[in-house]
C-alpha positions in Angstrom: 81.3 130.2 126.4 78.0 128.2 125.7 77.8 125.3 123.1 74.4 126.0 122.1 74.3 122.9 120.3 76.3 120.4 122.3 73.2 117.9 121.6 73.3 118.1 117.8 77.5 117.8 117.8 77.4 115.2 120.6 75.1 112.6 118.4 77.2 113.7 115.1 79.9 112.5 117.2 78.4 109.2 117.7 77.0 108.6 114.4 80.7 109.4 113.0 82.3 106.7 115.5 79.9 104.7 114.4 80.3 104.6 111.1 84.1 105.0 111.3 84.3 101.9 113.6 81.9 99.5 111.8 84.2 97.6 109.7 86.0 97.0 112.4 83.3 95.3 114.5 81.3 93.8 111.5 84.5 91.4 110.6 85.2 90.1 113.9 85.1 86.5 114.4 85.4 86.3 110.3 88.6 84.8 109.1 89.4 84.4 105.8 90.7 80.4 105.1 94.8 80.2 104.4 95.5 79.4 100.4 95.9 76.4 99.6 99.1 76.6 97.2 98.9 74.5 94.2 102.6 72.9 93.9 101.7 70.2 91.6 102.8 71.6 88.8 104.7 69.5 85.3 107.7 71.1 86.1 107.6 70.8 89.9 106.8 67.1 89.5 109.8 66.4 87.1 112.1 68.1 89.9 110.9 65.7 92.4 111.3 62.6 90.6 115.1 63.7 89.6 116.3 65.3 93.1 113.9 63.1 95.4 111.7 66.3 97.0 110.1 69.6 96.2 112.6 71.9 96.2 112.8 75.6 95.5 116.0 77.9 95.1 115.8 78.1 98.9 113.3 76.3 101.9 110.2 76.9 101.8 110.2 78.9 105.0 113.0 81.3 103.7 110.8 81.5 100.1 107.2 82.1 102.0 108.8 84.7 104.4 111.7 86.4 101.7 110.9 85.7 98.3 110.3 89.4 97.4 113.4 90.5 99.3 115.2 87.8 96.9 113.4 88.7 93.6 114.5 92.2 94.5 118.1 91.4 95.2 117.8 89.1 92.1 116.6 92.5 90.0 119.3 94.7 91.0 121.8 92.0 90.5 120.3 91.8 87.0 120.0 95.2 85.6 122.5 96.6 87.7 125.6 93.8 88.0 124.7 91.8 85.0 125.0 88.8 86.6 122.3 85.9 86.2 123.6 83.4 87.8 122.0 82.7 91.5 123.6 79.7 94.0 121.4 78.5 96.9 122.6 79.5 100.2 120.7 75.4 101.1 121.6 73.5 98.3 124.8 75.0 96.1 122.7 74.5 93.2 123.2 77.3 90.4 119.5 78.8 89.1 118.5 81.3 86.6 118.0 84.7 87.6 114.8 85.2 85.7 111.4 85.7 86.9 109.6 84.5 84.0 112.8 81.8 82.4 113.1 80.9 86.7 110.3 81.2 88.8 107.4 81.0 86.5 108.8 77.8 84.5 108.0 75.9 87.8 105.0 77.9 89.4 103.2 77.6 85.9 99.9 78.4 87.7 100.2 82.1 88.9 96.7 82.5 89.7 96.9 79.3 92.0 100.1 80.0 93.5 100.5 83.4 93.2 97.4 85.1 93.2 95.9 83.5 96.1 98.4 84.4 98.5 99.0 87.4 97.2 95.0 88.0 97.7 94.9 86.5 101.5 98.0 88.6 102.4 96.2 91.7 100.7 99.3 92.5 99.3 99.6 93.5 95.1 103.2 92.8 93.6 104.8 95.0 91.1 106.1 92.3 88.8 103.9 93.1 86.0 104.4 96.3 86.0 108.0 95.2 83.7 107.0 91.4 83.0 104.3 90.2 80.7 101.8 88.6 82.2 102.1 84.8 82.1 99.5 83.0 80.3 98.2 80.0 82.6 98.8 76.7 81.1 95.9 74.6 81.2 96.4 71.0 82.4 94.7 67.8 81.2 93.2 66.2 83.9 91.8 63.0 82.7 
């Protein structure tokens, strides 16, 4: 068997590698600049001042690596248990199951805090999909 056209599938070949591989080669070096997180909210200063440090439900290294797993544990418990009440594995402190009465009364600036990381990591949450979007509360800076 002959490939009568082995020249013309050979450079289609090529071209398609091409193409298919030029993202790939066109970003490297690039990096894209890790989020600053904005965690200088009202709410987030006023827990400082009364408890001496910025302090979420959990660290900051359980809340950067598992704070989906938790809203998702926090959901189930919610609808499915009816219970609201969560208590720090860190601190003992009781908090408010609540995305929006919880999470959002401190991290006021979703776009800031939320957005951008959600952005670098590429990554789009389905919290909305149930929640109302938050309106951003704009701060005086005088």
């Amino acid at each position: 068997m002959k490939l009568y056209d082995g020249g013309k599938i050979l450079i289609g070949l090529m071209v398609f590698v091409g193409i298919a591989t030029f993202p790939f080669y066109y970003n490297i070096g690039k990096v894209n600049a890790k989020p600053e997180l904005k965690t200088d909210t009202p709410a987030i200063q006023a827990w400082e001042k009364q408890y001496g440090k910025k302090e979420c439900v959990e660290s900051k290294e359980y809340m950067r690596s598992e704070h989906m797993q938790l809203l998702n544990n926090w959901r189930d418990s919610v609808v499915r248990d009816m219970n609201r009440q969560y208590v720090s594995m860190t601190s003992g402190r009781k908090f408010n199951m609540s995305l929006q009465n919880g999470c959002l009364e401190c991290h006021s600036n979703k776009k800031q805090f939320c957005d951008q990381c959600h952005n670098y990591m590429a990554v789009k949450p389905y919290c909305f999909d149930c929640h109302i979007q938050p309106m951003e509360k704009e701060e005086n800076k005088s």
